[in-house]
TORGULO-750200 format. One record per residue: x negated, y, z of N, C-alpha, C in turn; chain; residue in three letters. Coordinates in nm, 3 decimals. Layout:
N
n.east n.north n.up ca.east ca.north ca.up c.east c.north c.up chaine residu
X Y Z X Y Z X Y Z A Ala
...
***
This chain:
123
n.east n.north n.up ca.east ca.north ca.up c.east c.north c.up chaine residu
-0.082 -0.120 0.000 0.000 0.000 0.000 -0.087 0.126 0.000 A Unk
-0.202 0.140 0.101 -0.282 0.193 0.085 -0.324 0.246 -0.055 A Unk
-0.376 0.174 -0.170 -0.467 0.172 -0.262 -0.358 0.281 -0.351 A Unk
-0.242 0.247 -0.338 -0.107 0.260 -0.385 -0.072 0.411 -0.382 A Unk
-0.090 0.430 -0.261 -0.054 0.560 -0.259 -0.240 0.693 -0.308 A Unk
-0.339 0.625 -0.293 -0.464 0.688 -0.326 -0.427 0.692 -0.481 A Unk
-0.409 0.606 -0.548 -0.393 0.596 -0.682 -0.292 0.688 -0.718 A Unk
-0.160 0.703 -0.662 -0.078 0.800 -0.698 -0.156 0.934 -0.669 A Unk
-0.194 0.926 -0.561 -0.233 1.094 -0.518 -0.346 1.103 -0.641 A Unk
-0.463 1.067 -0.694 -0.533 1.078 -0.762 -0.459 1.105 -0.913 A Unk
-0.335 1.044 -0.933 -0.253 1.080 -1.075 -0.206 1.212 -1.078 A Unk
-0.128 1.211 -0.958 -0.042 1.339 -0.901 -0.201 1.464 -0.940 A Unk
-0.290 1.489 -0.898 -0.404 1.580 -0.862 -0.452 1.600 -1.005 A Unk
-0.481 1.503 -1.088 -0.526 1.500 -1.218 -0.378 1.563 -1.302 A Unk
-0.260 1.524 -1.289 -0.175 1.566 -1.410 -0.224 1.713 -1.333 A Unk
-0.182 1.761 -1.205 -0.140 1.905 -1.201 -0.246 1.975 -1.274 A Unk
-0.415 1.907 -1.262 -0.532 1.973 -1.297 -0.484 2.027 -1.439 A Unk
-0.440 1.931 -1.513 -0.391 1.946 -1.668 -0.304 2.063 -1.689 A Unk
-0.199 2.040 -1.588 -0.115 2.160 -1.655 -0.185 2.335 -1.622 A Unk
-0.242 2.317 -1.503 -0.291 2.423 -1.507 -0.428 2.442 -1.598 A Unk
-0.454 2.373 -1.640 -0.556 2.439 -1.752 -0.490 2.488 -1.874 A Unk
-0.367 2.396 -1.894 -0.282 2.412 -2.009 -0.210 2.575 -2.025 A Unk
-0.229 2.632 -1.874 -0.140 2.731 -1.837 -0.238 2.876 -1.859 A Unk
-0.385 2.813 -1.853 -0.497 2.925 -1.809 -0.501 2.930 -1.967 A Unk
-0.601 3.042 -1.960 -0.689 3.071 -2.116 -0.605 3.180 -2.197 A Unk
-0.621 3.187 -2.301 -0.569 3.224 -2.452 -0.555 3.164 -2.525 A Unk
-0.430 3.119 -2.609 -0.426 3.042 -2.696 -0.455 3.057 -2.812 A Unk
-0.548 2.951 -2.898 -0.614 3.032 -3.050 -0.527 3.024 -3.115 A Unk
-0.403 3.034 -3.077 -0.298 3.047 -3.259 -0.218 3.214 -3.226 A Unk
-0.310 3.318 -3.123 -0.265 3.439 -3.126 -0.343 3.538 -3.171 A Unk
-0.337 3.601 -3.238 -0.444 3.743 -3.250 -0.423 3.858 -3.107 A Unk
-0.522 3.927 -3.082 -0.493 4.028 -2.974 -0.602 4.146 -3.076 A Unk
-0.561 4.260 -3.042 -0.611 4.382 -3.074 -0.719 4.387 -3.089 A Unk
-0.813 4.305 -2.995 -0.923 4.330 -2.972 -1.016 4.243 -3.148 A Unk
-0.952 4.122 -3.190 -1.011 4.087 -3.264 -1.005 4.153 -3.386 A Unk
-1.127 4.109 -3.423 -1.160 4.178 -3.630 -1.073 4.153 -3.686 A Unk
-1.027 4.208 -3.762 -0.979 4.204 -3.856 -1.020 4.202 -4.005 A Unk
-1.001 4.153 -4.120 -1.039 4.162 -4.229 -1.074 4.277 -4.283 A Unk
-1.218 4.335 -4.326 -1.229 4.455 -4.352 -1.222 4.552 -4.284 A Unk
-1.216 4.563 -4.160 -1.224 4.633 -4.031 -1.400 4.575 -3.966 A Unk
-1.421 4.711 -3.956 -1.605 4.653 -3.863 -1.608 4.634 -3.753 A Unk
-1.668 4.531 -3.679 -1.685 4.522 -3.544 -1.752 4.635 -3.466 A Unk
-1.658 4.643 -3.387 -1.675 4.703 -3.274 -1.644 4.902 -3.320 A Unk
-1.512 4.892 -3.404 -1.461 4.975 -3.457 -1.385 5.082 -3.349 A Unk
-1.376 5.198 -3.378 -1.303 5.283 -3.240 -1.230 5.312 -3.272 A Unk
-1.123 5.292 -3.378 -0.973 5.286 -3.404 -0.941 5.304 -3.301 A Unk
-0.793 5.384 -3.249 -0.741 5.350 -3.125 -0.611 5.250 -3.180 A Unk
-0.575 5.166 -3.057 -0.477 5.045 -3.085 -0.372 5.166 -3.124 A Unk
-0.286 5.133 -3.205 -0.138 5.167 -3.252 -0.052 5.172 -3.097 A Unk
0.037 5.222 -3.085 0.173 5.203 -3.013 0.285 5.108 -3.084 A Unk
0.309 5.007 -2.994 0.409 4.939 -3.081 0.518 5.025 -3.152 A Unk
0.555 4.955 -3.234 0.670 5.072 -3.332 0.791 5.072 -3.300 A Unk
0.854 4.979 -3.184 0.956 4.985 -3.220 1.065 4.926 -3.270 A Unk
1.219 4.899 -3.275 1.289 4.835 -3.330 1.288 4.909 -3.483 A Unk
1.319 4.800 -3.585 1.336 4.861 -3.724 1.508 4.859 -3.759 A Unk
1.591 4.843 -3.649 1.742 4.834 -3.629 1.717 4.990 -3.636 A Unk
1.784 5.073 -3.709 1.755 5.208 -3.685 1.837 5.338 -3.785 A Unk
1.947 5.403 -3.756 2.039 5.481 -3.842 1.936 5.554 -3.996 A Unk
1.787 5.572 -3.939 1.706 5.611 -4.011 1.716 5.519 -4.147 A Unk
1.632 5.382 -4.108 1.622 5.256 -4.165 1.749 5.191 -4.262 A Unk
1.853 5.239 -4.198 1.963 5.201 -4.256 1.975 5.301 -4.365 A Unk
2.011 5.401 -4.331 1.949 5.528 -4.427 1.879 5.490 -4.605 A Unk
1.776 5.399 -4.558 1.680 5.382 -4.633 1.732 5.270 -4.750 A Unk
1.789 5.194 -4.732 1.876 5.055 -4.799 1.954 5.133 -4.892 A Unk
1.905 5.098 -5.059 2.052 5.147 -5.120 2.074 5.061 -5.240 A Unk
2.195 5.021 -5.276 2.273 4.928 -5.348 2.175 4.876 -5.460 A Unk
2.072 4.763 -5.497 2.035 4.745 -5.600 1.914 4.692 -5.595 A Unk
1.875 4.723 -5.403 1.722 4.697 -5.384 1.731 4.533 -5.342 A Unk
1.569 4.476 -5.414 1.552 4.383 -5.402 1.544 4.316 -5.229 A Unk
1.565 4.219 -5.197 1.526 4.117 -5.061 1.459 4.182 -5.015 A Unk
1.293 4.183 -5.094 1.182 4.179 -5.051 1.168 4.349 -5.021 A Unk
1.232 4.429 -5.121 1.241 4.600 -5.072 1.280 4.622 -4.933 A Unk
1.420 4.569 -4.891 1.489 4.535 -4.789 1.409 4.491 -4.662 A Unk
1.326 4.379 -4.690 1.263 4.289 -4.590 1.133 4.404 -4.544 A Unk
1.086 4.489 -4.657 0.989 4.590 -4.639 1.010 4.685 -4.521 A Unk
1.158 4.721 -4.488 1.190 4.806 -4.412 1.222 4.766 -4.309 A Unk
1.336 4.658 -4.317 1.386 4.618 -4.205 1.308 4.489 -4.090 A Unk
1.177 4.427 -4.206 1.089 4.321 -4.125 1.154 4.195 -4.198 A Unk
1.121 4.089 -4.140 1.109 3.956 -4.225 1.191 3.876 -4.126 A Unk
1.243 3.921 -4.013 1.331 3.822 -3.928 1.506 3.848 -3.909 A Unk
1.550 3.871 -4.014 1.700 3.855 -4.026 1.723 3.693 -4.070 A Unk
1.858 3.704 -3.970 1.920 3.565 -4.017 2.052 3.580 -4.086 A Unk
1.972 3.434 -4.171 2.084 3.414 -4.321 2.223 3.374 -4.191 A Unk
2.342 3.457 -4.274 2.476 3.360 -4.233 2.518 3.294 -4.351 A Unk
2.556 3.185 -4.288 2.583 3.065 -4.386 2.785 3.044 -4.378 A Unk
2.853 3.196 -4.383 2.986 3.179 -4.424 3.027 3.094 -4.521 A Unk
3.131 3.013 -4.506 3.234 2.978 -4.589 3.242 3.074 -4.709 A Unk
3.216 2.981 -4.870 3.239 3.131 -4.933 3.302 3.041 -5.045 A Unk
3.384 3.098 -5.127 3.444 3.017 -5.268 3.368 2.995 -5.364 A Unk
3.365 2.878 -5.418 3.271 2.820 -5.531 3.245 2.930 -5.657 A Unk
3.141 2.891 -5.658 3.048 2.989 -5.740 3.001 3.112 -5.685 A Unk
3.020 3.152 -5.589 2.967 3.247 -5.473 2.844 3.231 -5.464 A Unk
2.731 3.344 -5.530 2.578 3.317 -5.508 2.581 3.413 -5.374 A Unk
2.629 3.477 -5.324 2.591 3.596 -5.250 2.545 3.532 -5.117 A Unk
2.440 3.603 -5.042 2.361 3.562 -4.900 2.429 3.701 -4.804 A Unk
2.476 3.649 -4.740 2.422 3.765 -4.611 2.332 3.763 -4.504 A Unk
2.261 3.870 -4.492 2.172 3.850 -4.352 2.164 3.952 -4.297 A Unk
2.171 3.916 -4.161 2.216 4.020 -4.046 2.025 4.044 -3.979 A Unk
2.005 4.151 -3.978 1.939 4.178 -3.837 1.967 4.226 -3.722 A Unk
1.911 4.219 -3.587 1.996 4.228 -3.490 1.864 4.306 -3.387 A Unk
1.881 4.392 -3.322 1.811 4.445 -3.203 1.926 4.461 -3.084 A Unk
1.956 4.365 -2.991 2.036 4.394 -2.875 2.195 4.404 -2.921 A Unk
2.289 4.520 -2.935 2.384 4.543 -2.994 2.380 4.579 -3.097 A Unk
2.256 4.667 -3.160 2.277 4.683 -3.289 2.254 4.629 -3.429 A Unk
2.318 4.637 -3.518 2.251 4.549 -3.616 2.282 4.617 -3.767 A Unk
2.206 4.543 -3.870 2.223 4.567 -3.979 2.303 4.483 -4.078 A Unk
2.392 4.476 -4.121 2.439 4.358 -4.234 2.385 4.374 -4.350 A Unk
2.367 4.297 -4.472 2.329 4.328 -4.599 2.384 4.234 -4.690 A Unk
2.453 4.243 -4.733 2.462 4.175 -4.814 2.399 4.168 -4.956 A Unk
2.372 4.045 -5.033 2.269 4.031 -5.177 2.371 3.925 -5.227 A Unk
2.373 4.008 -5.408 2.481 3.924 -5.476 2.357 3.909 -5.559 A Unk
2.297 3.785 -5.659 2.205 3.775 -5.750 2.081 3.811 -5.705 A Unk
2.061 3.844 -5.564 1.885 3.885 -5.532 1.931 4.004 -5.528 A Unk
2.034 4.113 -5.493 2.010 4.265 -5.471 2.114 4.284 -5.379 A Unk
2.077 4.396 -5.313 2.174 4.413 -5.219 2.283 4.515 -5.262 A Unk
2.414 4.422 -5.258 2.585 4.452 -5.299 2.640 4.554 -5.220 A Unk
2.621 4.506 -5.112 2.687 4.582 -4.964 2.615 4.597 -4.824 A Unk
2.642 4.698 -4.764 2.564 4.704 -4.628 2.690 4.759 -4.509 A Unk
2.639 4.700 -4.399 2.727 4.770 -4.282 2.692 4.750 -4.180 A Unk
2.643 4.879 -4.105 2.573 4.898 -3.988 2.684 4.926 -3.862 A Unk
2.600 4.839 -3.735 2.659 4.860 -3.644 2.642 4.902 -3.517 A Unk
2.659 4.998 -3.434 2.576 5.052 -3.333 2.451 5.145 -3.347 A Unk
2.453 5.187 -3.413 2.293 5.242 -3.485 2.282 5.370 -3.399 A Unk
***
């Protein structure tokens, strides 16, 4: 019983060792400010940027007008809107995708790759 419980305590001591290493460090699949960048020189005195910000924005919305491509769209508003996948009647190419910051959001709709319609909410 003895051996029994040394052996557990020795498992118990080793997993926790694991997770806390798992927990320490930096993980290499992040960039931080501090690293080079492509074409940027080490040990450059740029000052870091201020984050920017939501791109949910009456401005931004502003900016969207009937005809512009995805990728025009995706230029302004960022690359993380989600597709809705409505019910739509056959032969319906059209996508919508919403972006969202908190309450506010952007709709867009794209008939053929351009955007048909827009409707902002909370801005």
């Amino acid at each position: 019983m003895d051996s029994y419980r040394g052996t557990l305590s020795v498992l118990c001591l080793a997993a926790c060792a694991l997770l806390l290493a798992g927990c320490s460090g930096k993980s290499n699949n992040t960039e931080s400010d501090t690293d080079t960048k492509p074409g940027q020189a080490t040990g450059s005195t740029e000052k870091p940027r201020p984050p920017s910000g939501s791109r949910i924005t009456k401005e931004n919305y502003d900016k969207i007008k009937i005809g512009m491509t995805k990728r025009e769209v995706e230029a302004i508003l960022g690359h993380n809107g989600q597709v809705q996948n409505d019910p739509k009647p056959p032969g319906d190419t059209s996508e919508k995708i919403i972006w969202r910051d908190g309450k506010k959001l952007i709709q867009v709709v794209f008939k053929d790759g351009k955007v048909f319609m827009t409707l902002p909410k909370d801005l």
